[in-house]
LUMDOKOL-710775 format. One record per residue (C-alpha): residue number from 1; residue in one letter; x, y, z. Coordinates in nm, 3 decimals, decimal comma. Example, Ala and Ser with C-alpha at 12.3 -4.5 7.8 and 13.67 -1.06 7.14 Angstrom:
REM LUMDOKOL-710775
   i aa      xx      yy      zz
   1  a   1,230  -0,450   0,780
   2  s   1,367  -0,106   0,714
//
This chain:
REM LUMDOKOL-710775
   i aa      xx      yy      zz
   1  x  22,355   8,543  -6,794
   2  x  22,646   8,739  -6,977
   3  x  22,971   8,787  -6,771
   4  x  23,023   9,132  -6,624
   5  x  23,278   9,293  -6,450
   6  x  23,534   9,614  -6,350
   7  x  23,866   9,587  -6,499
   8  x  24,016   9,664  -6,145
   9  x  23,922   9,343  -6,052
  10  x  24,055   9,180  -6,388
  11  x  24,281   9,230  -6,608
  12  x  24,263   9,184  -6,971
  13  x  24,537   8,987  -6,971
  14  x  24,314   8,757  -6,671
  15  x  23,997   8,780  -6,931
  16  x  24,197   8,656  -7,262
  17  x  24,319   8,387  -7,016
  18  x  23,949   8,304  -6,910
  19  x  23,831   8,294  -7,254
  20  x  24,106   8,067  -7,371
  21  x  24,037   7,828  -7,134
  22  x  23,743   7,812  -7,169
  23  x  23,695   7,808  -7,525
  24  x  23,470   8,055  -7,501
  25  x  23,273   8,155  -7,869
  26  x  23,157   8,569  -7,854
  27  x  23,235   8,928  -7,827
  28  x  23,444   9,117  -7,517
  29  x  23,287   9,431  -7,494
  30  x  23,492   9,692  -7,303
  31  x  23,378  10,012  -7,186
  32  x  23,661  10,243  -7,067
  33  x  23,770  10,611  -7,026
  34  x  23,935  10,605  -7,405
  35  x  23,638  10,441  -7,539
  36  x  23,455  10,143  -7,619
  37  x  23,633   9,798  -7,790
  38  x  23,470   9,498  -7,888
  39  x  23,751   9,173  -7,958
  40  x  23,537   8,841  -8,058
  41  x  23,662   8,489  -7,986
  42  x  23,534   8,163  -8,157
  43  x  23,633   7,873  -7,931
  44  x  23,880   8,049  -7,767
  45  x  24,095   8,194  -8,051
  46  x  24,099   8,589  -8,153
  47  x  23,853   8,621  -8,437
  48  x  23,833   8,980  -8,507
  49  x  23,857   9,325  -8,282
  50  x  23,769   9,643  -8,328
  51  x  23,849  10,009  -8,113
  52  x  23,605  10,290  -8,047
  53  x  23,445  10,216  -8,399
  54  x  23,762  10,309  -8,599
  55  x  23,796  10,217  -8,984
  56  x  23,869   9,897  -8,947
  57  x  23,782   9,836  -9,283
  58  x  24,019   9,602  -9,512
  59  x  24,141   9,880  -9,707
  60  x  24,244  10,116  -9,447
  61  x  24,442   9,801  -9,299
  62  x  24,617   9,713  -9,587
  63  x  24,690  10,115  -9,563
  64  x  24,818  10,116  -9,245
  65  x  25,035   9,760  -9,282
  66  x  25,206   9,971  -9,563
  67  x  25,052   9,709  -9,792
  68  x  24,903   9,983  -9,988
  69  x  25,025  10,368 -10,092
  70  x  24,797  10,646 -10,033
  71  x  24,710  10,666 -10,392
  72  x  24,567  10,280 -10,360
  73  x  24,417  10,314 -10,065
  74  x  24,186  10,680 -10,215
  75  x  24,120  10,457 -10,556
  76  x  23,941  10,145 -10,349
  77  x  23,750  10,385 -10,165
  78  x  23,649  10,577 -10,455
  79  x  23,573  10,270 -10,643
  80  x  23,537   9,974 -10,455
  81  x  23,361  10,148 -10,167
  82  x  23,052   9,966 -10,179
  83  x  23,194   9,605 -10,177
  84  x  23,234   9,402  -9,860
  85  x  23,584   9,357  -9,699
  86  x  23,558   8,988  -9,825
  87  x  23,508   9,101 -10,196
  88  x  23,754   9,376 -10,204
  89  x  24,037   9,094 -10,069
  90  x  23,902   8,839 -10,340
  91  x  23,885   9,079 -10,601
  92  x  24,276   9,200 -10,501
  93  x  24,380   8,827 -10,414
  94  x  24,250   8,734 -10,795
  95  x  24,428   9,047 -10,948
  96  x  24,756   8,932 -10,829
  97  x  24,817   9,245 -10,586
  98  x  24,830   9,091 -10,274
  99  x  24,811   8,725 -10,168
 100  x  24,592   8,553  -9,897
 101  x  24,860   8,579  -9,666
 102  x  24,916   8,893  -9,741
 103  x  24,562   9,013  -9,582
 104  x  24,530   8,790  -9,327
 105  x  24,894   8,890  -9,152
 106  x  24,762   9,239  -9,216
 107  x  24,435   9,168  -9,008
 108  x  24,615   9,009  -8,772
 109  x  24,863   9,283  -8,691
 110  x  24,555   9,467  -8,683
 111  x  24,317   9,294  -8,406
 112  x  24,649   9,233  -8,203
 113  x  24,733   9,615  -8,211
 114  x  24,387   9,667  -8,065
 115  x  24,447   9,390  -7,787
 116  x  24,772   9,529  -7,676
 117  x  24,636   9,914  -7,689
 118  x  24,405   9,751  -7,424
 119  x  24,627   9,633  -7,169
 120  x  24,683   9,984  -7,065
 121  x  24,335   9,979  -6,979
 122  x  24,297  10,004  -6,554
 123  x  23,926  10,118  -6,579
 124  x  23,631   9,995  -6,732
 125  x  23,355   9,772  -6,708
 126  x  23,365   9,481  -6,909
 127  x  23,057   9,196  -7,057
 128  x  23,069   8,880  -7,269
 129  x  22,772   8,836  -7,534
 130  x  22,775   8,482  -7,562
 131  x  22,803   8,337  -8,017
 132  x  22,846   8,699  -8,126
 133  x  23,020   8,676  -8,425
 134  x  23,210   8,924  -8,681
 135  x  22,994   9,183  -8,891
 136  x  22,916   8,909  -9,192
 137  x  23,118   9,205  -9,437
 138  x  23,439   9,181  -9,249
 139  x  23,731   8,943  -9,312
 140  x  23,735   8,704  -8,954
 141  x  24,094   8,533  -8,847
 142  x  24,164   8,261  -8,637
 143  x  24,475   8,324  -8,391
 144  x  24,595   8,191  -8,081
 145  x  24,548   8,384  -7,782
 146  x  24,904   8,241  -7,547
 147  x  25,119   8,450  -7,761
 148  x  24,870   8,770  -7,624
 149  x  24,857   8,621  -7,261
 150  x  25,239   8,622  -7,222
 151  x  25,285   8,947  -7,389
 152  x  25,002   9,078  -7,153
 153  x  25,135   8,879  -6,817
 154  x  25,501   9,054  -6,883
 155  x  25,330   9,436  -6,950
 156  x  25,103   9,386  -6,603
 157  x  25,451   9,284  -6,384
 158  x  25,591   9,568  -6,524
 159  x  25,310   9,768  -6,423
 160  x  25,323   9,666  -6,062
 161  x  25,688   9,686  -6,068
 162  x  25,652  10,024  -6,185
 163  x  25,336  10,108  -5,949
 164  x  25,604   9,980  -5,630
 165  x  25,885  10,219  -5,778
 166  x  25,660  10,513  -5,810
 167  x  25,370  10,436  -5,592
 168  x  25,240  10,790  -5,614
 169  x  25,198  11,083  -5,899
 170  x  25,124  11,345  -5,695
 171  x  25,507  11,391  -5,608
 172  x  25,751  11,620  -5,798
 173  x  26,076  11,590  -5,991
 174  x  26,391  11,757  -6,022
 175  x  26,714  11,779  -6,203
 176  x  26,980  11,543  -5,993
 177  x  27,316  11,802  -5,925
 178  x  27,555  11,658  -6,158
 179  x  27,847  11,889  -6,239
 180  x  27,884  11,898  -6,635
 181  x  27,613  11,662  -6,732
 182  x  27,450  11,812  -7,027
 183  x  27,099  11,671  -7,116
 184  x  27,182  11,743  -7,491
 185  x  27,458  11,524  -7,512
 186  x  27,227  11,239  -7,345
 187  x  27,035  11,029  -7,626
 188  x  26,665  11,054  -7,516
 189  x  26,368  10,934  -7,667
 190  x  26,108  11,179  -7,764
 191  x  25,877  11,066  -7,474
 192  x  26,190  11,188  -7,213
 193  x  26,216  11,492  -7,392
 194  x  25,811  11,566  -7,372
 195  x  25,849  11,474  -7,015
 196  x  26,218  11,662  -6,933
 197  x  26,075  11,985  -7,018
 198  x  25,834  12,026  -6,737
 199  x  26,074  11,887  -6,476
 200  x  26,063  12,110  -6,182
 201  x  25,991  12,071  -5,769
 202  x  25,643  12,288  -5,855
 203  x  25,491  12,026  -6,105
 204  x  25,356  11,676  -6,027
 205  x  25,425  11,415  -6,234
 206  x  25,035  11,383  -6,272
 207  x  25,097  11,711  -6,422
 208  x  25,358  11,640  -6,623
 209  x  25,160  11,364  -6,765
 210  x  24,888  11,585  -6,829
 211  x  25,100  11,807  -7,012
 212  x  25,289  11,532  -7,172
 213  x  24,991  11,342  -7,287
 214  x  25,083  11,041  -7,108
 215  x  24,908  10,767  -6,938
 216  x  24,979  10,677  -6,611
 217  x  25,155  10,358  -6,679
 218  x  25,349  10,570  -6,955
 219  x  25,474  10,826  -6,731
 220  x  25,571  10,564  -6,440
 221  x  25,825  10,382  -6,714
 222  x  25,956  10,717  -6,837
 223  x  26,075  10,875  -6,493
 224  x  26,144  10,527  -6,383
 225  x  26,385  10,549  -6,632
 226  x  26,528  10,876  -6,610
 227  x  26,574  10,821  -6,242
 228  x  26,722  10,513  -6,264
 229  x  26,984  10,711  -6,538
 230  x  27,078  10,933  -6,272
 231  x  26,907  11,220  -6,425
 232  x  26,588  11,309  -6,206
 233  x  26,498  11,266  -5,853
 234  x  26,172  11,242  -5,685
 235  x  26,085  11,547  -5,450
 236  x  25,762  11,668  -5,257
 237  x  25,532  11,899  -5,496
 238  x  25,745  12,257  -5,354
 239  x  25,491  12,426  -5,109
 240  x  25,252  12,119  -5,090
 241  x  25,162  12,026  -4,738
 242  x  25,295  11,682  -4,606
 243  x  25,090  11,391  -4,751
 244  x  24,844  11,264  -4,473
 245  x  24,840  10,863  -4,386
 246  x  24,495  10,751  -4,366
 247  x  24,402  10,371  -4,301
 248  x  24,221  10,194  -4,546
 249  x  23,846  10,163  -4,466
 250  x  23,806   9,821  -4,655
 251  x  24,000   9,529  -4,658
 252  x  24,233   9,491  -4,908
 253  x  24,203   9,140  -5,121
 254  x  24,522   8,900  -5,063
 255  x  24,685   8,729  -5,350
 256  x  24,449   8,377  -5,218
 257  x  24,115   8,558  -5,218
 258  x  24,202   8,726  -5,585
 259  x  24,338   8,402  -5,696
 260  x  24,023   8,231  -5,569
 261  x  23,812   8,496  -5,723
 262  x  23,971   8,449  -6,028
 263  x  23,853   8,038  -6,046
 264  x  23,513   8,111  -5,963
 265  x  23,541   8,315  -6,245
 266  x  23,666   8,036  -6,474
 267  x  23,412   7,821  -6,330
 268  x  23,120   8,070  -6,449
 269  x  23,244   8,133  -6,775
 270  x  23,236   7,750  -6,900
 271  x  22,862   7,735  -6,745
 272  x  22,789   7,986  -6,997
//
């Protein structure tokens, strides 16, 4: 039977850890609210990954790794559009353009970006398909997953961090009363800026990230930051009634019952 699950109850971070330890060979399919991605393991390492059925072809890689100029990238898709990703990188690797290395790093950067686009993923359902392997056309790598686990373990304690610091969105924000500061003389990236526009006591920050086009765990680390800079405070939504306190009606997991979840887990996934 193929593992299933809700990725409130794991993380991907907690499945690439699974899979590693397991040794697990086959496809993560993940279904979520920004689409659908499929990353494929053999024995445990990252094989190949691929996001909401993107062109993940070799040549717009090599585009987007800057290994390639635009005018390269139209003249192997008007001319070498019919050859597999392994025969395009043969066909460049024996020209001299680029070198084996060259395309695998390229790949590489590739399937990780994927990965770590997913660990802002909070919702979705997840399943395992057990020897799936890479679309025989496409170019397959063989990478280590601890690199992706650590990277993964750090972003997920920031996001509780950040979830402690700013446990709600439906609050409000306003401009801290500092005589003389001047927001124009303050160096702010351009996701502050999207977000400082729309500060005011009458807009949530869910609304701000609306407006912003922000994620939830993206908004959290941008007014975490501007309040810890002094320059915004967090208010009640102006004219909003006081929030009401209602008691959970299920029991909330401890950090032993998730932990022991977790190794039943781990136990199912090398009966596979």
């Amino acid at each position: 039977m193929a593992l299933k699950g809700n990725l409130r109850d794991f993380s991907i971070t907690q499945l690439l850890n699974l899979i590693n330890l397991a040794q697990k060979t086959g496809a993560l399919v993940i279904e979520g609210p920004a689409g659908v991605a499929q990353v494929i393991f053999r024995e445990g390492k990252l094989s190949f990954a691929v996001l909401n059925q993107e062109d993940g072809s070799l040549a717009a890689v090599l585009y987007r790794s800057c290994k390639i100029n635009a005018s390269q990238y139209r003249t192997m898709i008007e001319r070498a559009g019919r050859m597999t990703d392994k025969e395009l990188g043969l066909l460049l690797i024996n020209a001299g353009y680029l070198t084996q290395e060259d395309i695998l790093l390229s790949l590489q950067q590739y399937f990780v970006g994927v990965i770590q686009q997913l660990y802002n993923w909070v919702e979705g359902l997840f399943h395992f398909e057990n020897n799936l392997m890479p679309p025989e056309d496409r170019i397959a790598v063989r990478m280590d997953l601890e690199s992706l686990i650590l990277e993964g373990a750090r972003k997920l304690r920031e996001r509780e961090q950040l979830q402690e610091e700013i446990p709600s969105l439906d609050i409000a924000l306003k401009f801290t009363d500092r005589p003389g500061t001047n927001l124009r003389n303050i160096n702010l990236g351009v996701e502050e800026w999207r977000v400082v526009k729309f500060v005011n006591p009458k807009n949530s920050i869910r609304m701000i990230a609306r407006a912003a086009k922000l994620d939830d765990f993206e908004i959290r680390r941008v007014v975490y930051g501007l309040v810890q800079a002094g320059l915004v405070e967090m208010v009640r939504v102006e004219g909003a009634p006081p929030p009401l306190v209602v008691k959970p009606v299920f029991p909330v997991q401890t950090r032993a019952e998730k932990k022991s979840l977790i190794n039943r887990l781990i136990n199912r996934i090398r009966s596979l």
